[in-house]
Each structure stands twice: as C-alpha cells, then as structure tokens.
N, C-alpha and C positions, 0 to 999 in steps of 0.2 A: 365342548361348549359348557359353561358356568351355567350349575341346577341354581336356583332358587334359594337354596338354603347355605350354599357354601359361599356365592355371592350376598346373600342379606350379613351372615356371620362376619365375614372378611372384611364387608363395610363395617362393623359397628365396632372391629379392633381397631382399623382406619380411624377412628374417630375419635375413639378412645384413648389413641397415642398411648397404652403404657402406664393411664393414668393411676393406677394402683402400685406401679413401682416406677420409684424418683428414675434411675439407673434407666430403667427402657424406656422412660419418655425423654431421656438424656439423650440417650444411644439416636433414637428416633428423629428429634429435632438435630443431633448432628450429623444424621446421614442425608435428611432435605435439605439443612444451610450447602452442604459441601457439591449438592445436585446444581442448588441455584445459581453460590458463587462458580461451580468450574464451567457449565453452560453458558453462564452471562457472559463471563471472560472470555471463553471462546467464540461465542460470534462478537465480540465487540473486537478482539484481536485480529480476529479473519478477514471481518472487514474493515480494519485497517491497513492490513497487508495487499487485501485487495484495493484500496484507495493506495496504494503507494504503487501498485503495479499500472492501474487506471491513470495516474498522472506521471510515468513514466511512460506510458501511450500517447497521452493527449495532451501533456501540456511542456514534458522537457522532449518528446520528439516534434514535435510541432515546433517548435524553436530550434533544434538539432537538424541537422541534415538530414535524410535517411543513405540518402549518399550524396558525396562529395568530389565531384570529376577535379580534378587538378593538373592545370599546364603544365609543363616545366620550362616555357621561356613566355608562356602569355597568350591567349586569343585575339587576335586583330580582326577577324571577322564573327564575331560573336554574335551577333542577331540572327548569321542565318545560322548559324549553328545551333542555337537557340534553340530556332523555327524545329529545326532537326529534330531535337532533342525531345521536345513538345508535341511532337506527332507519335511518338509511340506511345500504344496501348496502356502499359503500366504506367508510366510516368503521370505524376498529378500536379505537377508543379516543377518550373525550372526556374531558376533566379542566376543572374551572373550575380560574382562577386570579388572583390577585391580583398585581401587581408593581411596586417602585417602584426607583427608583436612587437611589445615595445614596453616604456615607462610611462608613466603616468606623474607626473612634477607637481606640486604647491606648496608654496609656503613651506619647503623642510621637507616635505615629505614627499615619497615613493611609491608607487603603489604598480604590480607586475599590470599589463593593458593588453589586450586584444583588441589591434583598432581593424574596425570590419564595414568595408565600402558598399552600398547598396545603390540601387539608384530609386528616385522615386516611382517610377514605370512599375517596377517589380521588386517590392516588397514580399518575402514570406507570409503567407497568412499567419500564422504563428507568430512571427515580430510583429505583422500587421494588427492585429488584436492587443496587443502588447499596445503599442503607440497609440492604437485609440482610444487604449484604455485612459491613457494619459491627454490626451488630446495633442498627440505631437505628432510630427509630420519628419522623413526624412532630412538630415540638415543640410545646410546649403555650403559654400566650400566656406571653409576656416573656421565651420561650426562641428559642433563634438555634443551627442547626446550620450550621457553619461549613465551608469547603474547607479541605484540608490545605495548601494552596500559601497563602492567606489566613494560616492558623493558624500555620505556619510564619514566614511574613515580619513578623507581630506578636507572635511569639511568645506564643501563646496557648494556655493548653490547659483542659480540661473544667474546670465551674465555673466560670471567670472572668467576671468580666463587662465588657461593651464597650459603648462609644455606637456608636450609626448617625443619621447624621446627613445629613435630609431637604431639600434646600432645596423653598422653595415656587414652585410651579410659575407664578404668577402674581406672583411677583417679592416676593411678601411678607417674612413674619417665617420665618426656617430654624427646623426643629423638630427637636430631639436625642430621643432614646428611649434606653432604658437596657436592654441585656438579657446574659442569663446562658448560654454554650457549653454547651447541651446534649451537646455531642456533634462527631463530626469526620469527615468522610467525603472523600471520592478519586475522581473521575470516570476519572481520567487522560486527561481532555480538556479542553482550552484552555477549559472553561466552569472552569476549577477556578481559574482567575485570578480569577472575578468573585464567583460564585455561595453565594449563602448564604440558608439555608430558614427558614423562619417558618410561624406557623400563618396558613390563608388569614384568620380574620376580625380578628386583629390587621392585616395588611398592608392589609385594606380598611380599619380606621381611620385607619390611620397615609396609606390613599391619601383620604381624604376619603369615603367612598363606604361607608359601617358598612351591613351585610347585605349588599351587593350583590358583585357580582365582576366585574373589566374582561373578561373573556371567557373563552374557552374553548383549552387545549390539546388540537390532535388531530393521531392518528398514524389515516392511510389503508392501505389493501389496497398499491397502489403507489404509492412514494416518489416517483415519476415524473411522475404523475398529480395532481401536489399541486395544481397552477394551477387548470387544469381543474375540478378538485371544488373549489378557494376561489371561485371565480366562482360555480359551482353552488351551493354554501349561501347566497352573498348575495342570489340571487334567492329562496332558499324562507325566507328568515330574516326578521326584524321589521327596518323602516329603522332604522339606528345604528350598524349594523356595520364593520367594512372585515376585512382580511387579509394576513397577512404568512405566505408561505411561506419553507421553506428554500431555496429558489433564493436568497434575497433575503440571506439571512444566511450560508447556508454554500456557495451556487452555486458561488462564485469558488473554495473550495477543491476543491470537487470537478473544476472546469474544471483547476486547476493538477494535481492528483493524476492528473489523466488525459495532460494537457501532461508532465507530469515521466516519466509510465510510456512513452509514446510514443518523448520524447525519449531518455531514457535507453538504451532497447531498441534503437531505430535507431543512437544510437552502439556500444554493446557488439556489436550487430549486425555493426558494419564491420569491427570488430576479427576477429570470425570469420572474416569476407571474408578479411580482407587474411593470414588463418596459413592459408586456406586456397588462399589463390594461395601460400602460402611452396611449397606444393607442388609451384609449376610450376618453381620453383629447383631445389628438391632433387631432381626429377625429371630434369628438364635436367642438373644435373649428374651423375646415375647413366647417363641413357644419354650423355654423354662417356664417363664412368669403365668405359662394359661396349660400346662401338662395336665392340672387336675378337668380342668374343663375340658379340651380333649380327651381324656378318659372319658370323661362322663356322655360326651357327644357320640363317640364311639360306644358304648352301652346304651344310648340310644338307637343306635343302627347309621350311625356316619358311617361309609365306609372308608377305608385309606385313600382313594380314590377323591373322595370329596375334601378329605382334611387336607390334601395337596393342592387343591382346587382354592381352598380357605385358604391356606396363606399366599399361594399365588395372588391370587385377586387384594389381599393385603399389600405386599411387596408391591403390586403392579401401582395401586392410586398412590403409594408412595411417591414413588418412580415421578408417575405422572405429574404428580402434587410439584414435586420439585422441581421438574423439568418445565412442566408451563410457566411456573413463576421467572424460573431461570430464563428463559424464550424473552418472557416479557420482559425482564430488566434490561436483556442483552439488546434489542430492541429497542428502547427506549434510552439505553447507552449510545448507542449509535449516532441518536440524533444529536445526544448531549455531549458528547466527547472533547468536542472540540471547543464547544466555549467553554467547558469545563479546564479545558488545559487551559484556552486563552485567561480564564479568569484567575487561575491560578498564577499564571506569569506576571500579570496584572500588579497579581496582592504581592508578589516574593519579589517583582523590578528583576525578572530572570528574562533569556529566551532560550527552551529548553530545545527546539531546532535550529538551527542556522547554516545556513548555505556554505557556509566557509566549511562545515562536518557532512551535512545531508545533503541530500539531491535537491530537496526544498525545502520551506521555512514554515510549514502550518502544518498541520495534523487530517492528513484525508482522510473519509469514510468512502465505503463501496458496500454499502451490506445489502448481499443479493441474498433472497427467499429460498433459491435452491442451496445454498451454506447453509442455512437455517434449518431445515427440514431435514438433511444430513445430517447435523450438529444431534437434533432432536430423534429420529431414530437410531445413531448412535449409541445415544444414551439412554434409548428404551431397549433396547437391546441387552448393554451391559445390563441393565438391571434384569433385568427378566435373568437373563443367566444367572444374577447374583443372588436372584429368590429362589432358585429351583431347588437347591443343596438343602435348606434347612425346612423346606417345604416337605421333601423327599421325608426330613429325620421326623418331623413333625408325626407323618404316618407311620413312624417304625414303632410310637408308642406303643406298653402295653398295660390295656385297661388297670388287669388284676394288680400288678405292680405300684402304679400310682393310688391307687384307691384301697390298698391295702390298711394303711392307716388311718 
C-alpha cells in the first residue's frame, strides 16, 4: 500500500510532466498520445466487428433461411406439412416457397435475378419488416417487387415493366415472362444484388410445378443448431426432401467476420502494447532527469522501497491519464462513427461499402461495456508491467555517487 510520501512525490512528477527537460516532457506526452489513440481505436474497432457479427444475426439471417427443406419433384400437400413442420419445438417460423433463377431484361440490359415466390399468408418476418418498411405488400401475379441495387442499375422504377428470363433446366426452349415493378424495397444486404419477389403460385408455374411449392423456409430457436435440427426433420419428413442450411450459404462470412474481429483486435491490441512500453522510455528518462533528487530523498531516509512506490504511482496516473481519455474518445467514437463515415461519403460522392463487395451497405456499431472494461484493464496491466523495470533501477541508485559533485 502507497505511504503518504511516495504517493504525494509521484503525484507532483505526474504533474510536472518532465517540465525541466524538453526530451521527457516529449517522451511523456508521447507515451499518453499513443495510450489514447491505441485504446480509442480498439473499442471503436471491436465494436464494429461486433456490429458486423450483430447484423449478421439479426438482420442478414433474418432474411436468410436458417434452414431450407428442398423437394426434388415439389409438395402437393404442403399446408399439412406445414402444420407438421410448425409443431416442433425448435422451429420459429415456417414459410413455403417457391424459387427459380433467371435474367432480369430492360432496356439493353441484364442483370443475374433470383425470382422468389412467397404467398401473402406467410411472409418471413425478416422480409416482412423489410416490406413494411417500404409500405409494400406481397405482389399479386404479373407483379415483380424488385431490390433497389437491381432497380438502380436498370434503372427502373414503379410501374415499368421488365422480362425475367427462365432458362430450361433440362436444356430446352428459355422462357421469357413479362411483368410490372410493383414496388421497390432495400435489404441492405448483399441479397439486394440478386433478389426480387413474386407471388408464390406464379413462381410455381413459371418452376413447372402449378399448386405445389419446392419447400419450406425456416428460422429455428438457435441459429447454431441449424444442422442438427436439418438432419432432424429429414428423419420425421416424407422421403424427397434434402436441406440446405446457412452454414452452407453464409458460414464462410460469418468464419471471415469473426477471423477479421480477432485479427484486427490482436493488431490494434499490440499497438496498446507497444505506447504502453513508450512508458518504460519516458520513465527511464525521468529517473535520469530526477537521479540528483533521488539521492537526496534517499539521505533523507526514503527507502528503495518507497522510491519504487514513487515511480510506480508515477507510471500508474500516467497509465491512467491516457487510458481514461482513450475510453472516452473510443466511446464517443462509437456513437460518431458512422455519420462520420456517412459524411464523409457525402463530401468525396463515394460508397465506401456496397452489397455488390460486403454483406451490407452502412457501417454497424455494437459497443458493449464488457469490451470496454477488457480493453481498459488490458491496458492497465501492460502499463503496470511497463513501470516496474525502471521503478526497480530507480532504487538501485546510489546517494554518494550522484551527489559527489
């Protein structure tokens, strides 16, 4: 425990910064810049990796399947199976569906289409939030609600009408359809590249399959547990079935999102490291710059014990000094981040994410308290370690030596 006199001392070098030499008030204020910026930047980074894990839970599986039962000739009795399907435990949602792939036709242009049948009975919640968003409602036959990133790059807008163009799956004759922009809606996730809605019992004509529907989309209890329960329904289901979870379609980004959060934190991590060894400079060069005054404290009866004490408690409000401040900016980054970026986009006529590269098109934040309290004993940690070394040399002085002259 800090006596009285090695804590008052240690405060008044604290304060002092060095100011009797340029060099260690130099050393000093660049070992707190280097506390602040590698703190700020690490919670501000963290949680944004946690906002990209967060919206790859909540808002591209919410619109993703968790799993996806798939016929291989069609369901004719699909409501009770439905019903089936809807009474077990896990399951939180079932939706039949229809879907084919195809072209996307205007005016010259092309565009790759995922045309995807729904009925209006059972909508996903996840599209369904999506549609309300917009005010738009499943469409009716010969109608086609479109993505904005589609509608955009054909420039397209409500009312128009457009071909989608089928090829046959058995190498036949390609089949064109003619239909009318209902409407225009914005995932802002990477399905906004592809995806464009229809009513489900056109999509089963247009799949060869009139009444019936290729299968069923479902969202389970946990997102986790997707395998597990798709293996589980193919035993309690009628033989035809198979399954396609999201491991299978979105695993890899979630492996990468967790790869980039890791990576990333371990680098900004070292950066903390290394402003918190600056410590053991700017330490080192206070006890040169104060050796006489240690002598002399020491003939006064300091013992080594306390001159350890002294620059501990030095090193520590350092420490401190720069890490609160660091906390705070990073903090206050958080909330700012993203109209920061949006403004910037703004002033430069850029979009520095796009669906067509990322999973989504904005900039998330997640900054949870417990990163932050991590982040911040991390880095009172390394410093502590980074003051002990010249704390230790501090004590080694000796009186007669310095004060000889």
């Amino acid at each position: 425990m800090f006596k009285p006199v090695p804590l008052f001392i240690g405060l008044r070098y604290f304060r002092s910064g060095g100011r009797s030499n340029l060099l260690v008030s130099f050393i000093s204020m660049l070992a707190i810049t280097g506390l602040v910026l590698g703190v700020a930047l690490l919670v501000v980074v963290l949680s944004v990796m946690n906002g990209f894990d967060r919206e790859l839970r909540e808002r591209i599986l919410s619109v993703v399947p968790h799993v996806q039962l798939i016929h291989g000739t069609g369901v004719s009795d699909w409501q009770e199976q439905q019903q089936v399907i809807t009474r077990l435990p896990q399951v939180t949602e079932v939706t039949p569906y229809n879907q084919v792939d195809g072209l996307i036709h205007s005016r010259q242009q092309t565009r790759p289409v995922q045309l995807l049948g729904l009925s209006s009975e059972a909508v996903p919640e996840g599209l369904a939030s999506v549609l309300k968003q917009g005010r738009l409602t499943v469409p009716l036959a010969n109608q086609l609600l479109l993505s904005e990133s589609i509608a955009e790059d054909l420039n397209l807008s409500i009312n128009q009408r457009v071909s989608v163009i089928i090829p046959s799956a058995t190498g036949g004759k390609t089949s064109a359809y003619s239909f009318q922009v209902a409407g225009i809606f914005a995932t802002h996730t990477e399905l906004d590249q592809v995806l464009a809605l229809a009513s489900l019992e056109q999509v089963a004509e247009i799949a060869g399959i009139p009444g019936m529907v290729q299968g069923f989309r479902l969202q389970v209890a946990d997102e986790f547990d997707a395998r597990r329960i798709g293996y589980g329904l193919l035993d309690s289901l009628p033989f035809g079935y198979g399954f396609r979870d999201w491991f299978q379609t979105h695993g890899n980004l979630y492996q990468a999102i967790q790869l980039s959060r890791n990576m990333v934190g371990l680098l900004i991590f070292l950066i903390v490291a290394i402003a918190a060894f600056n410590v053991i400079s700017m330490l080192m060069m206070s006890v040169v710059d104060k050796r006489r005054d240690i002598a002399v404290l020491q003939t006064l009866g300091l013992s080594r014990v306390k001159i350890v004490q002294l620059f501990l408690v030095q090193g520590t409000m350092i420490g401190l000094f720069g890490i609160s401040i660091g906390v705070l900016f990073g903090v206050l980054g958080c909330y700012w981040v993203a109209d920061l970026v949006g403004w910037i986009e703004a002033m430069l006529g850029t979009t520095f994410l796009n669906t067509s590269v990322y999973p989504i098109d904005y900039i998330p934040v997640d900054m949870r308290w417990s990163d932050v309290a991590t982040i911040a004993a991390a880095a009172i940690g390394l410093n502590t370690l980074a003051t002990i070394y010249p704390a230790v040399r501090a004590s080694r002085m000796v009186p007669a030596e310095e004060l000889r002259y």
